[in-house]
C-alpha positions in Angstrom: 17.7 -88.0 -215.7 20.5 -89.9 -216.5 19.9 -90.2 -220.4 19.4 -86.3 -220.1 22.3 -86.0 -218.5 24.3 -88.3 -221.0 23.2 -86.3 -224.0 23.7 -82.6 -222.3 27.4 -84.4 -221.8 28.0 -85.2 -225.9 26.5 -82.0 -226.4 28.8 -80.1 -225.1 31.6 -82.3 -225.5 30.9 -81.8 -229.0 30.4 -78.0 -229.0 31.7 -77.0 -225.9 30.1 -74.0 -223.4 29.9 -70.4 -223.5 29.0 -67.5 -221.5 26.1 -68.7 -219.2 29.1 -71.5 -218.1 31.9 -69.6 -217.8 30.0 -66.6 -215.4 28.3 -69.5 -213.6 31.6 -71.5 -212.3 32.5 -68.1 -210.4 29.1 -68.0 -208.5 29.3 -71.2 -207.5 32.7 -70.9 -206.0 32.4 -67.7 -204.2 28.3 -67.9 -203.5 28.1 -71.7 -203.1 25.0 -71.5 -205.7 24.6 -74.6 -207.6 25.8 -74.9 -210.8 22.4 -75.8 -212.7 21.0 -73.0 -210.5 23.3 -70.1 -211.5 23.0 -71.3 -214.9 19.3 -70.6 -214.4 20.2 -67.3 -212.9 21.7 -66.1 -216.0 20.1 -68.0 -219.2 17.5 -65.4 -219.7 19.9 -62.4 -219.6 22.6 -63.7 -221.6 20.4 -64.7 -224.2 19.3 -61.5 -224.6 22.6 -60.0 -224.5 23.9 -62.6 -227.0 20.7 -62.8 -229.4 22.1 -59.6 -231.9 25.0 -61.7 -232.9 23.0 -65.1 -233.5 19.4 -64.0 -234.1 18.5 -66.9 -236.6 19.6 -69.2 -234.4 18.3 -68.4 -231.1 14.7 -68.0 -233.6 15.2 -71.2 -234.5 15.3 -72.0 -230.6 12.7 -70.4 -229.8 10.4 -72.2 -232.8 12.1 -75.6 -231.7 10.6 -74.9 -228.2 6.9 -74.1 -229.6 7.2 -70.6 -228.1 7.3 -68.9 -231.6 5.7 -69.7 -234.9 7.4 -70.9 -238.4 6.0 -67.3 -239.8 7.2 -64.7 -236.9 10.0 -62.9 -237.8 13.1 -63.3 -236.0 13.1 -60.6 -233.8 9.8 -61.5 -232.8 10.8 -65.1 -232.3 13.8 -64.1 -229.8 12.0 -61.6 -227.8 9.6 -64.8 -227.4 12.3 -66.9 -226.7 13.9 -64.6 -223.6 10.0 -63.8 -222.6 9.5 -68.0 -222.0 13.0 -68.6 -220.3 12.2 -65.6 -217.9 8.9 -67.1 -217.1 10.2 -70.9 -217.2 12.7 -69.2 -214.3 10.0 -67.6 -212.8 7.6 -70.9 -212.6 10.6 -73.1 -211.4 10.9 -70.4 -208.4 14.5 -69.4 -209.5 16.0 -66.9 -206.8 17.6 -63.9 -207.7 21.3 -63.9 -205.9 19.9 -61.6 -203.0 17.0 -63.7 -202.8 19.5 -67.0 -202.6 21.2 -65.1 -199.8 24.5 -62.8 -201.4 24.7 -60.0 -199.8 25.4 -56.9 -202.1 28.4 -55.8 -200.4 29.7 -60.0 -200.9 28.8 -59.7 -204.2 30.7 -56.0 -205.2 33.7 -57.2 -203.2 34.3 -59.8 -205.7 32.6 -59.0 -208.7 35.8 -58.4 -210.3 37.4 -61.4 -209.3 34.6 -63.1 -210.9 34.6 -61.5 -214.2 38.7 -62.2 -214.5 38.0 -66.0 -213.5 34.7 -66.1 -216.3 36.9 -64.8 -218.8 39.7 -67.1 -217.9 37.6 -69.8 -218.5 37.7 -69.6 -221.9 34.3 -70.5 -222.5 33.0 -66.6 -223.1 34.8 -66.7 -226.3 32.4 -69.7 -227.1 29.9 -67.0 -227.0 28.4 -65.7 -230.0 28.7 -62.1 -228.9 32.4 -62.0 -226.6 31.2 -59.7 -224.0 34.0 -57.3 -222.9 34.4 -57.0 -219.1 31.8 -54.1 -218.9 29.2 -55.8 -220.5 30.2 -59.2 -218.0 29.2 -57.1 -215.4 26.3 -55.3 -216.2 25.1 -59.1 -217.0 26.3 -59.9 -213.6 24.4 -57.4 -212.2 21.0 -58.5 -213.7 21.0 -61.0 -211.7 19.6 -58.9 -208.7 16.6 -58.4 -210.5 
């Protein structure tokens, strides 16, 4: 854990964090969620979101991970790549934020709030698609499902 945790630490050092990060720190501070946790929450969804503006990459990802093969195209290999982090979520038992106990009426009251303190972050301009504060939400939003 500790290696894993040293090289996650130059990763981003070196690169930095995006949009996963920057709507996590929000849930965290208002829902108590954990931060690995609500990164969880929203890996599969921003991927997808994200995935138009980067497909080689997130391809490449998903071939690193030995979800897709060398010859699928790269549509095929991203629509792989959100399938196996939906299920990896799913296997690992990852609540949804009603299911971690956020009340929807909690979660509407500051919804706002939380998209102004994402974007202040700075790290959704890391992202390769920039979501504008309509698409934050509607992300935010998936993660009742």
């Amino acid at each position: 854990m500790m290696q894993g945790a040293t090289l996650a630490g130059l990763a981003f050092s070196n690169a930095s964090v995006a949009l996963v990060h920057g709507m996590s720190r929000p849930i965290g501070a208002f829902f108590h969620v954990p931060h690995g946790l609500s990164n969880a929450m929203l890996l599969p969804s921003v991927t997808a979101f994200s995935i138009e503006a980067a497909e080689g990459r997130y391809a490449e990802c998903a071939r690193a991970m030995g979800v897709a093969g060398r010859n699928d195209p790269d549509s095929l290999a991203c629509q792989k790549l959100v399938d196996e982090l939906t299920n990896i979520n799913q296997e690992l038992k990852v609540p949804s934020l009603a299911e971690f106990g956020v009340s929807a009426d909690q979660f509407d009251e500051v919804l706002n709030t939380m998209i102004e303190q994402a974007i202040a972050s700075g790290s959704p301009a890391n992202n390769p698609k920039v979501p504008s504060p309509d698409e934050m939400a509607a992300l935010y939003q998936q993660l009742w499902t």
